[in-house]
N, C-alpha and C positions, 0 to 999 in steps of 0.2 A: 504494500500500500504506500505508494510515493506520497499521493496528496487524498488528503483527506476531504472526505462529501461534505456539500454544504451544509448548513445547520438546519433544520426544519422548516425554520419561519424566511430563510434571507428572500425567498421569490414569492410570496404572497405580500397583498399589499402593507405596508408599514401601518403598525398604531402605535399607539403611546407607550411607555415603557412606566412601570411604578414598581414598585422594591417586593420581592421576596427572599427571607433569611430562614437560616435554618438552625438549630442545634445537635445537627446531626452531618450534615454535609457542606461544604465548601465551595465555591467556585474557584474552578482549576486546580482542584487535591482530590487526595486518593480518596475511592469511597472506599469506606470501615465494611469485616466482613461481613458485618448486620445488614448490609444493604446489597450483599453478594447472594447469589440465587442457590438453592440447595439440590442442585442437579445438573445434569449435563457435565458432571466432573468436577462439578464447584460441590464444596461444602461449607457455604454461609449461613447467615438466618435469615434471609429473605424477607425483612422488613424494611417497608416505605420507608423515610426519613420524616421527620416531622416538619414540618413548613409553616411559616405565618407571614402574614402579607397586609402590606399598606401603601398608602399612593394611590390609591386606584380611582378612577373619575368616579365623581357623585352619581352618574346616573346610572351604575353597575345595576343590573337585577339580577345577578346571580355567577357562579364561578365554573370551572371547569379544573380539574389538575392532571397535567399528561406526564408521562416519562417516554422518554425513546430515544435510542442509540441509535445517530447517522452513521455511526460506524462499520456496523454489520455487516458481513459479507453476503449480503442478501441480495443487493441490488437494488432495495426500495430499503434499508433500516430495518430499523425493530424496534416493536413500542410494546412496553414495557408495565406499563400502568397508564388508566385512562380513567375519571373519575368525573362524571358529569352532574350537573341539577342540583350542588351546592350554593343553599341560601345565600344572598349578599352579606346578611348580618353574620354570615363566617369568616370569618381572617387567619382563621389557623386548622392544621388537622398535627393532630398527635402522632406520635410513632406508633409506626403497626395500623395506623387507617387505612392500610390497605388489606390487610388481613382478610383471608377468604370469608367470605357471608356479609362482611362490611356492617357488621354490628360497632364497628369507632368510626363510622360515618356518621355527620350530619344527618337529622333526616331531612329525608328525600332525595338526597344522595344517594348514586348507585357507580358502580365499577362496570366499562363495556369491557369484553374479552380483551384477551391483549395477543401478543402473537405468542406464546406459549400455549393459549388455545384455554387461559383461564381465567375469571372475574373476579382475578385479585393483582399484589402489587409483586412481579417476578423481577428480582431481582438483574442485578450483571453477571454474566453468564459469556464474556468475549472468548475469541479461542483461545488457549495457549500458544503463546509465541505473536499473537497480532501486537501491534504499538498501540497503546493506553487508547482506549475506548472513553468518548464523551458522553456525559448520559445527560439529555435535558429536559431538565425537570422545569415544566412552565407551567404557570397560572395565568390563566383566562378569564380577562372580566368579559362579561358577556351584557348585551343586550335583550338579554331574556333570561326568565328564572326559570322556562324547561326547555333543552334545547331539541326535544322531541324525537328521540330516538331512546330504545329500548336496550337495553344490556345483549343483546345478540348481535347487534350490528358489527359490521370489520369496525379494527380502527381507522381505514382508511374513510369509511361511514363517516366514522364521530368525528376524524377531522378534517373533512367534507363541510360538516356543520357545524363547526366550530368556527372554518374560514369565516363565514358568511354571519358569523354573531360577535367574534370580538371584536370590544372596543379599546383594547389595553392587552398589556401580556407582560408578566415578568417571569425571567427567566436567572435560573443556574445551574449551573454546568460544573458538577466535579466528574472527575475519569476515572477507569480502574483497567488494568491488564493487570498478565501473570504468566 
């Protein structure tokens, strides 16, 4: 891999940018093996990272939160987590909200498949030997509080309609190889 794929968002149209932090993950550092996936040869713990978010324009009605590696030797990425139809009045999700059954969700909040083929938050999982893998982790202020799609959809689905509803997005980005 000489150069590395673009980043999700760089060819959709531009919105506003507003702050997400985290106490679990870094932008551009390693991710901790809590957020390494528990298969494919990896033996992590396969928990979300915890995120909280501010900035975001007053007219938000509702959020989204994605994960996906442009890095993937897939030829389209991999996503990784995808959490749609989070209330405005949320600013934060705990660690382990992504947890299979999505009982540390927000209600009305749900998890679409992800490409492991499950509706929860699957951790990094890059091959042995590829160079440090980017995982980015963006939130979505949205123009709507349901974005009308049900937890079966791809995520190529959710972020279909995800284009088409945000109004803001922040994003970070830590990596992991091995």
């Amino acid at each position: 891999m000489t150069e590395r794929a673009p980043l999700p968002y760089d060819f959709l149209p531009e919105v506003p940018s507003f702050t997400v932090e985290s106490d679990d993950v870094s932008h551009g550092e390693r991710l901790a093996d809590a957020q390494v996936y528990n298969s494919f040869g990896m033996s992590g713990q396969n928990i979300s990272p915890h995120l909280r978010w501010s900035g975001f324009p007053p007219e938000t009605r509702g959020f989204a939160v994605t994960a996906y590696d442009p890095d993937a030797p897939t030829g389209s990425g991999f996503w990784h987590w995808l959490v749609v139809d989070i209330p405005a009045s949320v600013t934060e999700l705990s660690a382990d909200a992504g947890a299979a059954g999505g009982a540390g969700l927000p209600a009305g909040a749900f998890m679409v498949r992800n490409d492991y083929g499950t509706k929860d938050f699957g951790g990094a999982a890059p091959p042995a030997g590829d160079p440090p893998h980017r995982y980015v982790f963006a939130v979505h202020a949205l123009d709507t509080d349901k974005l009308g799609i049900d937890s079966d959809v791809s995520p190529a689905v959710a972020g279909f309609n995800l284009r088409f509803h945000t109004i803001a997005r922040a994003v970070i980005i830590p990596e992991y190889g091995h």
